[in-house]
N, C-alpha and C positions, 0 to 999 in steps of 0.2 A: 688071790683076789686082786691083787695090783695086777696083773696083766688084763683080766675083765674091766679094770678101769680104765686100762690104757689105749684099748682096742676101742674100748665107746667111745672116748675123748678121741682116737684118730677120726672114726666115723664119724661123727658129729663135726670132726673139722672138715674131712673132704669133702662131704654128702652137698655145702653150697659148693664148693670150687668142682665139683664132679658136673653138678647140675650148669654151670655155666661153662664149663668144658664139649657138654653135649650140645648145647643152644649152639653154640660157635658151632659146632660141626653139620648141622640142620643147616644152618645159615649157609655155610659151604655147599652143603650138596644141594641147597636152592638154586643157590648163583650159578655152580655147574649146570644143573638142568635145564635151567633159561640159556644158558652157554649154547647146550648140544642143540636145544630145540632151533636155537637162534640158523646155528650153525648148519642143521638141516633142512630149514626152510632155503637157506642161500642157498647151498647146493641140489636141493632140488630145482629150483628158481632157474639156475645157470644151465643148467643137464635138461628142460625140459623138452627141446627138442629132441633128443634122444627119445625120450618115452612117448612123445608123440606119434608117432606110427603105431606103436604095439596098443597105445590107448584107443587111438581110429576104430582098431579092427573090434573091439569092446563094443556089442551093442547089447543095452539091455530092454529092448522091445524093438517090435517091428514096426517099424515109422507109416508103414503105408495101410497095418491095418488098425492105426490110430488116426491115419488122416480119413479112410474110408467110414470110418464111424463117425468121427467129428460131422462131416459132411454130410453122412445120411441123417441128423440129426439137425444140420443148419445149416442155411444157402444162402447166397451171396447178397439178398436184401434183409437178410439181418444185420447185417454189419456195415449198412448204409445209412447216412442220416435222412434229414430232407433234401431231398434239390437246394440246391443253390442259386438263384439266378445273376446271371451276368456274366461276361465273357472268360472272366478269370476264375469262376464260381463261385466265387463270393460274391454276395448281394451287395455290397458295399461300394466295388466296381460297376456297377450297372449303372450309372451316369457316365462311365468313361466313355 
């Protein structure tokens, strides 16, 4: 029975220094992750002209038959206001 006592009493002693052993290493592999992530936005950032061409050729829709529907759907005095008067178009100008 003294060794079952001696075994509880070591667990009981490590179980807090285990739990604050673990915390520190958590905390570590935070600070690395923010590290890498860190690390990989710079070199992305620096290289992007490299993937700039291969990203160009990426297209994910067809632009022309998204403008052709935009357009059969709205023309060019929708997207006018009022007249303006005056030489500058703004009414404000109209005494110049």
């Amino acid at each position: 029975m003294a060794k079952l006592a001696d075994a509880a009493d070591l667990k009981s002693y490590l179980q807090p220094q285990l739990k604050s052993y673990l915390t520190e290493i958590n905390n570590l592999i935070d600070k690395m992750r923010a590290f890498v992530g860190i690390l990989a936005a710079v070199l992305v950032k620096r290289n992007a002209g490299l993937l700039q061409t291969p990203l160009q050729s990426v297209r994910f829709f067809d632009p022309s038959a998204v403008h052709r529907e935009f357009f059969s759907h709205f023309g060019p005095q929708d997207f006018m206001g009022p007249l303006c008067k005056g030489p500058g178009g703004f009414s404000s100008t109209a005494q110049l």
